[in-house]
N, C-alpha and C positions, 0 to 999 in steps of 0.2 A: 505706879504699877510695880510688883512685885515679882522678880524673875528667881523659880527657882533650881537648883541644881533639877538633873535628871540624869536616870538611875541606868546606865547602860549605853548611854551615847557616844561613847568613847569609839574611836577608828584604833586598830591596832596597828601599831607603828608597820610590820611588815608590809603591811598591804599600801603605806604611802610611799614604802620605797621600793614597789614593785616599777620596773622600766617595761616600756611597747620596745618590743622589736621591729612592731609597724611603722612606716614612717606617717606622720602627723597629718593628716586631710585640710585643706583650707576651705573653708565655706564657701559656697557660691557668692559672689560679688552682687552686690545691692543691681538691682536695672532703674533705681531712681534716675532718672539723667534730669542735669544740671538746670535747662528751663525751670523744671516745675516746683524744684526747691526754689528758685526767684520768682515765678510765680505766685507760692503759696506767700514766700515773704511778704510780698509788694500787696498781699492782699491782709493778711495784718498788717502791717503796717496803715492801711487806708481803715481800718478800723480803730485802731488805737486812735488815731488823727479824729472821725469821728466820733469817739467815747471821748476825749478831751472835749472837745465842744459842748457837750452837754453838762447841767449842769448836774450837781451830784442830789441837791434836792427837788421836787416840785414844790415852788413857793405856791402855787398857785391852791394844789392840791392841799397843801397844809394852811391858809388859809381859810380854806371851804370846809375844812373840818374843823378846825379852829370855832371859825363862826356857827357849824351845826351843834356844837359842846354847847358855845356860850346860848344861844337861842332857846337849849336844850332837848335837840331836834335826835339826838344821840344817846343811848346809855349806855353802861358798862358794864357789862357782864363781868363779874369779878370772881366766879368760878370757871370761866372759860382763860381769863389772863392769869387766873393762878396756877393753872392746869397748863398752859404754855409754856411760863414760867418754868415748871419742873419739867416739861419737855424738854427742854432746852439746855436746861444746866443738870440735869441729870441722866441724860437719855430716853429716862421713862417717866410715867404719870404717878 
């Protein structure tokens, strides 16, 4: 990605050393109360736990496709995975 100057974007120094003679406002304070941040935790957490458990592939599933290739029960569109292909690593078709 090429980042280039731009033509005017400059702050003029006066205006960062203008001072409020107001004094500073504090934001209203979050009303999250403390249960439900443990809550939400405790409820990731029992997910992560569950996504460990599982495996990361279906052996099963690649098998039965495995077998549908070799039988010949399957074919390949080789303009729909080329066209993927450039989805993918290009953004476009």
């Amino acid at each position: 990605m090429k980042i280039d100057k731009v033509a005017g974007g400059h702050v003029l120094q006066t205006k960062l050393q203008q001072t409020s003679k107001k004094p500073l406002e504090t934001p209203a304070s979050s009303t999250v109360s403390e249960n439900t941040v443990q809550t939400n935790t405790a409820a990731i957490d029992r997910a992560q736990v569950e996504l460990a458990s599982l495996p990361d592939v279906d052996m099963e599933k690649v098998e039965a496709i495995r077998n549908a290739l070799l039988r010949g029960e399957l074919g390949l569109d080789t303009k729909a995975l080329s066209q993927a292909i450039m989805q993918f690593h290009t953004g476009h078709e």
